[in-house]
C-alpha positions in Angstrom: -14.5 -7.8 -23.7 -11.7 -5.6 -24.4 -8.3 -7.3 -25.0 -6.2 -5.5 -22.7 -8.8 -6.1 -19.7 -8.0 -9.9 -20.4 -4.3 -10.0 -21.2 -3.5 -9.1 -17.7 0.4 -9.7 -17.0 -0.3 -9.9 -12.9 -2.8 -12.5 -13.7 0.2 -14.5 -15.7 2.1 -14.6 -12.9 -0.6 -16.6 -10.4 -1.6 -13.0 -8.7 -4.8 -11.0 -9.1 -4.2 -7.1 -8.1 -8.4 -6.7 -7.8 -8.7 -10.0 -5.4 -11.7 -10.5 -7.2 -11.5 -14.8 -5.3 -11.3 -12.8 -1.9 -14.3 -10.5 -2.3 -16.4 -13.6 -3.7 -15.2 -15.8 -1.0 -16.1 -12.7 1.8 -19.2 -11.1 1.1 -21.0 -13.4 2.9 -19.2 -12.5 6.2 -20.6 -9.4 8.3 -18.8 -5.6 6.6 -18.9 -3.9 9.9 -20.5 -1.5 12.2 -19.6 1.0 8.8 -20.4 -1.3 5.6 -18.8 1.4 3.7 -15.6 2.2 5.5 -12.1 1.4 3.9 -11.7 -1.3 6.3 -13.5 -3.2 8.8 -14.8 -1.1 11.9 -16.0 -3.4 14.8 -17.5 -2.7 18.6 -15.7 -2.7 21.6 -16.4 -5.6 24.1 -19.8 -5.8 25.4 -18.0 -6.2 29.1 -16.5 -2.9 28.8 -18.8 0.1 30.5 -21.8 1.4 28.2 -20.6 4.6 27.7 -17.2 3.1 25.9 -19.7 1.0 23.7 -21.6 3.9 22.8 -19.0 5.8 22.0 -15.6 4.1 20.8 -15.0 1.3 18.0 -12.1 -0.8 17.5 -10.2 -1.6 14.3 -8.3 -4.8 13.5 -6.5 -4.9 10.6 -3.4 -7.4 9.4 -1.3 -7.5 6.5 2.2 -8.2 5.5 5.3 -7.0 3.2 4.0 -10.1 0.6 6.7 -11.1 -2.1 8.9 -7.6 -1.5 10.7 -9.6 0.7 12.1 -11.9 -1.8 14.2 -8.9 -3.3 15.5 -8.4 0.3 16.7 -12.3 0.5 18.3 -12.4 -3.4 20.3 -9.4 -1.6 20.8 -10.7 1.2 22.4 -13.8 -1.0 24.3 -11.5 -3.2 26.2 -10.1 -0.5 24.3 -6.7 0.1 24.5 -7.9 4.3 21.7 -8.9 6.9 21.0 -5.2 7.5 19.7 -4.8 3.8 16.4 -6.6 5.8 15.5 -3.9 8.2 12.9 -1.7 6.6 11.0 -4.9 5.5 9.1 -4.1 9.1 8.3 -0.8 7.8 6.6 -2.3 5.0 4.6 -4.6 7.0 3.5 -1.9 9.6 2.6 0.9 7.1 0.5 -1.3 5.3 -1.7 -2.4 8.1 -1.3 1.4 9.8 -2.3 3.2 6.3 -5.3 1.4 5.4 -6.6 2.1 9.2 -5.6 5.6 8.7 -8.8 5.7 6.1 -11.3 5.6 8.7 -10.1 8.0 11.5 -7.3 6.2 12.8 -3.9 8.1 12.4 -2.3 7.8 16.2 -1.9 4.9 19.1 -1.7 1.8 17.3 -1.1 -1.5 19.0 1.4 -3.5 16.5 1.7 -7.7 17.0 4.2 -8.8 14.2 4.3 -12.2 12.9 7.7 -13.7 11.2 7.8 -17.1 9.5 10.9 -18.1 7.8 13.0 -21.1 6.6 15.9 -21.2 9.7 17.8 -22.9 6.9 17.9 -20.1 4.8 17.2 -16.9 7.1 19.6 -17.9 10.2 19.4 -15.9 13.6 21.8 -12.6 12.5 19.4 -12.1 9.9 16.3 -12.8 11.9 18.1 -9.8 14.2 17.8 -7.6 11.9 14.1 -7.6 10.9 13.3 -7.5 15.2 15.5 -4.3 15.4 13.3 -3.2 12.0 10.8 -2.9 14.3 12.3 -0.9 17.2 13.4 1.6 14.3 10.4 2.7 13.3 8.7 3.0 16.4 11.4 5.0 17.7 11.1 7.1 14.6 7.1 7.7 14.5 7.8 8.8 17.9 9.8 11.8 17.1 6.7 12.6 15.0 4.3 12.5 17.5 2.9 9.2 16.4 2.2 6.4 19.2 3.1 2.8 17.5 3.1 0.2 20.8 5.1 -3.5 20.1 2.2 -5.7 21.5 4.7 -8.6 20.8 4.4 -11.2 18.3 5.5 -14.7 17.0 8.7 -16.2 15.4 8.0 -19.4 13.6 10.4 -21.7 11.8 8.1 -23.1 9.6 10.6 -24.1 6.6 8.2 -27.1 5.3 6.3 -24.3 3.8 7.9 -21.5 3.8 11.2 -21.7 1.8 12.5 -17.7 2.7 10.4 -15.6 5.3 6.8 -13.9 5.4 6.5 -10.5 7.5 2.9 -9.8 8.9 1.3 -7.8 11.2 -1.9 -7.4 12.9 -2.6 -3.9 14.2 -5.2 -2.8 16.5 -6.6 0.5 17.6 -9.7 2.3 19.8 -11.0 5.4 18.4 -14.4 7.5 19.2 -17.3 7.0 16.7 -17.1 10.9 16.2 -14.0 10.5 14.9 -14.6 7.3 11.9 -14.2 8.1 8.5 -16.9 6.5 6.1 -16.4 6.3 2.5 -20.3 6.1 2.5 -20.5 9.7 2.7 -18.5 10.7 -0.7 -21.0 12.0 -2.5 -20.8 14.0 -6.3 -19.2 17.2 -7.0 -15.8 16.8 -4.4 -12.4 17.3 -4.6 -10.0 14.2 -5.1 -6.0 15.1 -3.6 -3.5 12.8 -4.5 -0.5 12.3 -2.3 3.0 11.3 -3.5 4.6 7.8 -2.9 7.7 9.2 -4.4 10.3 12.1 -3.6 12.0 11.9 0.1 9.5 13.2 2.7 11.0 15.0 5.9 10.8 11.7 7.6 12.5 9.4 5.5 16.1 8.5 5.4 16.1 8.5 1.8 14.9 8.9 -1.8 11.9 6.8 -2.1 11.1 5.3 -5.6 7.5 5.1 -5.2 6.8 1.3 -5.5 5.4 0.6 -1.8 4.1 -3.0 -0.9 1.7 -3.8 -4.2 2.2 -5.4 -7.3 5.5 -6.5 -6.1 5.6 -9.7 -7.7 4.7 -8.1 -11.4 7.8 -5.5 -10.5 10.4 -8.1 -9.0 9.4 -10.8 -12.3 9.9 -7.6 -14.8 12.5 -5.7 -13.4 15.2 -8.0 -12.2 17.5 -10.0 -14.6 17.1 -14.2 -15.7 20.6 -14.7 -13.5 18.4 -15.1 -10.5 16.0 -17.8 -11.4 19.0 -19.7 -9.4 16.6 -18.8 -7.0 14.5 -21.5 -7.1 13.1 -20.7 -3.6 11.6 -17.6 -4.7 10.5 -18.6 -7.8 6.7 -19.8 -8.0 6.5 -23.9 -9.2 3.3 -23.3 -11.0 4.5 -19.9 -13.4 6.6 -21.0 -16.4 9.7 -20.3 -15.6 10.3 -18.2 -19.0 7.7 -15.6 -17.3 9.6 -15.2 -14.1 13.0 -12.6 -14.1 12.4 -11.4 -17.6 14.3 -8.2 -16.9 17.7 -6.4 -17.7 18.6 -5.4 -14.2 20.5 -6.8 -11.7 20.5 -5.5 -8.3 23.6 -3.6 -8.0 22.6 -1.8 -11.7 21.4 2.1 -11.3 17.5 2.3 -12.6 17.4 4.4 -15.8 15.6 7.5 -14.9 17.1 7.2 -11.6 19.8 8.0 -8.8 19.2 5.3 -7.1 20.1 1.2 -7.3 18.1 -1.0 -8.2 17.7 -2.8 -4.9 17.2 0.4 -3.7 14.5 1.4 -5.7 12.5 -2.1 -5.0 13.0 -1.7 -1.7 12.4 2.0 -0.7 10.0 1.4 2.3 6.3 2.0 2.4 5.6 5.6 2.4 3.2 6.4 5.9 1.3 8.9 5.7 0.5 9.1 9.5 2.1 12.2 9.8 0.3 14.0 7.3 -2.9 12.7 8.2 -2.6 13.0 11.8 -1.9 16.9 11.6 -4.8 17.1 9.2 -6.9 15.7 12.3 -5.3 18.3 14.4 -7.0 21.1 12.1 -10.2 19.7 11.8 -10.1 19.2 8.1 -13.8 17.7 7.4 -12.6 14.2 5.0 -15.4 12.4 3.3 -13.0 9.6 2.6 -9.7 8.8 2.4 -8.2 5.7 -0.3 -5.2 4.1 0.4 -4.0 2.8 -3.5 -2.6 -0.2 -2.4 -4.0 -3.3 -3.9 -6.4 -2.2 -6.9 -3.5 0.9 -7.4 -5.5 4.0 -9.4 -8.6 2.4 -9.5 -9.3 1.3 -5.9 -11.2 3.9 -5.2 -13.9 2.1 -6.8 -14.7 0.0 -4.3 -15.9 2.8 -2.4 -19.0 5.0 -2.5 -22.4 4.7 -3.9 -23.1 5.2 -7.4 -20.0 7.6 -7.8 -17.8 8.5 -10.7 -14.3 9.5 -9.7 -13.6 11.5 -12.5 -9.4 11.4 -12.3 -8.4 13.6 -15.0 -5.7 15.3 -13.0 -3.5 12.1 -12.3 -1.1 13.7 -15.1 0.2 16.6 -12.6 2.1 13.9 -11.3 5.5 12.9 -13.3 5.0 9.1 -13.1 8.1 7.6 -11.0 10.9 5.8 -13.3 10.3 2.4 -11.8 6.8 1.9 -13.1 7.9 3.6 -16.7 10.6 0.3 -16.7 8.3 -1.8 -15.5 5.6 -1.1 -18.3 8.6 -0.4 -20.5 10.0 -4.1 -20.3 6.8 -6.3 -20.0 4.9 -4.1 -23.0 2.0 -3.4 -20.0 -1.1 -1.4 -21.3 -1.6 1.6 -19.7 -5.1 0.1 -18.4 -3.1 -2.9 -16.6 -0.6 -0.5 -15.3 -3.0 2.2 -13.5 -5.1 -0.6 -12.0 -2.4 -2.4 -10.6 0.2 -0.2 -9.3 -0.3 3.7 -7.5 1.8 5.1 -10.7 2.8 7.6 -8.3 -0.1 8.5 -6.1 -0.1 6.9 -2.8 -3.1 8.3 -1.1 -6.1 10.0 -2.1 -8.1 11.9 -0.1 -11.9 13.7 -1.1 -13.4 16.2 0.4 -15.9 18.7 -0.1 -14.4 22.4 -0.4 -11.7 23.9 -2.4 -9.8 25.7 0.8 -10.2 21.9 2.3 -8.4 20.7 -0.9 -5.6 23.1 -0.5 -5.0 23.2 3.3 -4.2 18.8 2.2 -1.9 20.6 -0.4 0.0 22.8 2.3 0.1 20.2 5.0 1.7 17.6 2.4 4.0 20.1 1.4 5.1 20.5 4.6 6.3 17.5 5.1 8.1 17.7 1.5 4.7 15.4 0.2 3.7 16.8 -3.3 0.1 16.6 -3.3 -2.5 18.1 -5.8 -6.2 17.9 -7.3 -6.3 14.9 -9.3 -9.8 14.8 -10.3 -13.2 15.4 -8.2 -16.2 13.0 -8.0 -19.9 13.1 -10.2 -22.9 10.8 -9.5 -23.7 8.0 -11.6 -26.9 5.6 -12.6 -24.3 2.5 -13.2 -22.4 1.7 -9.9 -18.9 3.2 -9.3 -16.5 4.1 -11.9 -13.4 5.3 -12.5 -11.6 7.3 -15.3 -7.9 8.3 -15.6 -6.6 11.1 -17.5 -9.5 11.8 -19.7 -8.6 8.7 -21.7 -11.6 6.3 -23.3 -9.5 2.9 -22.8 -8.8 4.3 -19.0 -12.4 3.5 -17.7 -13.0 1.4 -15.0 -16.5 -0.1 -13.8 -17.4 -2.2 -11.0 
């Protein structure tokens, strides 16, 4: 076996970005009404009236902002203020919202959020701040025509095993079966788009580094400087502590490459792509699938299709953001752990079967101040799924 395909820094740090434990321990559990969807499509309730059966599914879906919210405790200890917490809901939405957005489901959302937290360490002001989160975001999708509806939640002070906070969110939704989007049907010979999780969209407040919600604990143990392993809270027992805060930075530091603080840059909030999608629906663009590159980053789009090469040779348009060049920079990360663990730039990817589709993605992106572009299209295979990146022989992937 290769050598970089073993020496996998995520892996060092008691993480796995491909979840290889989860898929073992699930695929004995039913995949859906769409086996092949991006995420798990269900039927509506057998005492609703037939014609709702026949015709609408529902989506559940629940995920959380994961170990990005230990950056926005340190700062929250280093005197950055209780307010440095609010887009930690953003986080926790979009990643739940996003992932249903890849089969068909880009408007009228039902969002339940779920907070535990150590009340000794995360006291009521702060706890304040991560509730109004919430009413922030909705309030914004709003003004962009997108429906997100607080279905209330749960506040738990749970500090005998939780020693800072965990966001989560289940989100729930009701679409027609007309409407689903099934990865099933990429097929060879299709055009791959890439989206941008970098830049500052029309929608955002601010310059967004790129980093969204995955591989956070690789980022946060590389980027940030040995000073805060004072932070024994956020600090995982079972890693050596010489393999946790390895970095040069401290919060308050600008990130080379950058404009923008460190603290900043690790917490720019989860890019939505609701927007973009949504008007995409509007004009009946035809999508064979869409691939959110969370978890898995470049290569998650492997987990999709049937015997289909994604052939990404384009990935190179993109300039790849500043805080995965430090990242890869300070750890000494191969290329081939880097692209299959974060979205190096590309937040979204989205295949369909025309050039004119391809470009109407690009001008509807653009719109919304997105960069978007052909990364790569799709070929069938004899060998399951694969992936390739930029042309390069080390940069193949194989499921």
């Amino acid at each position: 076996m290769d050598k970089e395909k073993v020496n996998d820094p995520y892996a060092g740090l008691g993480v796995s970005s491909k979840k290889e434990g989860v898929h073992k321990a699930i695929k004995n559990l039913s995949k859906g009404l769409y086996p092949g969807a991006f995420c798990q499509i269900v039927s509506v309730g057998s005492s609703l009236p037939k014609e709702i059966q026949d015709n609408y599914v529902q989506i559940l879906h629940s995920d959380g902002v994961g170990t990005k919210s230990n950056v926005a405790y340190i700062a929250m200890r280093e005197g950055f203020g209780y307010q440095i917490l609010k887009t930690l809901p953003q986080d926790a939405v979009v990643m739940n919202t996003d992932d249903m957005a890849c089969v068909g489901v880009t408007n009228d959302i039902y969002i339940s959020n779920h907070i535990a937290r150590n009340a000794n360490r995360v006291n009521d002001e702060a706890l304040g701040e991560i509730i109004g989160g919430y009413s922030d975001l909705f309030n914004k999708m709003e003004t962009l025509g997108i429906h997100l509806y607080n279905a209330g939640g749960e506040t738990a002070d749970v500090g005998s095993y939780t020693t800072t906070m965990g966001i989560d969110v289940t989100a729930s939704s009701i679409i027609p079966k007309s409407e689903v989007i099934d990865c099933n049907n990429i097929k060879e010979n299709q055009y791959i788009v890439g989206l941008a999780s970098y830049g500052k969209a029309k929608y955002e407040d601010r310059e967004n580094s790129g980093i969204r919600s995955n591989g956070l604990t690789l980022a946060i143990n590389t980027l940030l400087h040995p000073d805060y392993r004072k932070y024994k809270e956020v600090m995982d027992q079972t890693v050596p502590e010489d393999n946790l805060f390895v970095g040069k930075y401290h919060l308050e530091d600008k990130l080379k490459g950058t404009n923008l603080k460190v603290v900043d840059a690790i917490l720019s909030p989860t890019r939505t792509y609701l927007p973009v999608l949504n008007k995409l629906k509007e004009e009946k663009v035809k999508i064979y699938g869409i691939i959110h590159c969370s978890g898995g980053g470049l290569t998650k789009s492997i987990n999709f299709g049937n015997n289909i090469a994604y052939i990404k040779d384009g990935i190179n348009k993109f300039e790849t953001p500043a805080i995965f060049k430090e990242i890869q920079e300070i750890r000494n990360i191969s290329d081939y752990n880097m692209y299959q663990t974060f979205n190096m730039g590309i937040g979204m990817e989205i295949i369909v079967d025309t050039e004119d589709d391809a470009n109407k993605i690009i001008e509807v992106s653009n719109g919304f101040n997105i960069d978007a572009k052909i990364i790569g299209h799709t070929e069938k295979t004899n060998q399951g799924n694969l992936v390739k990146i930029n042309n390069d022989s080390k940069l193949v992937y194989s499921k």
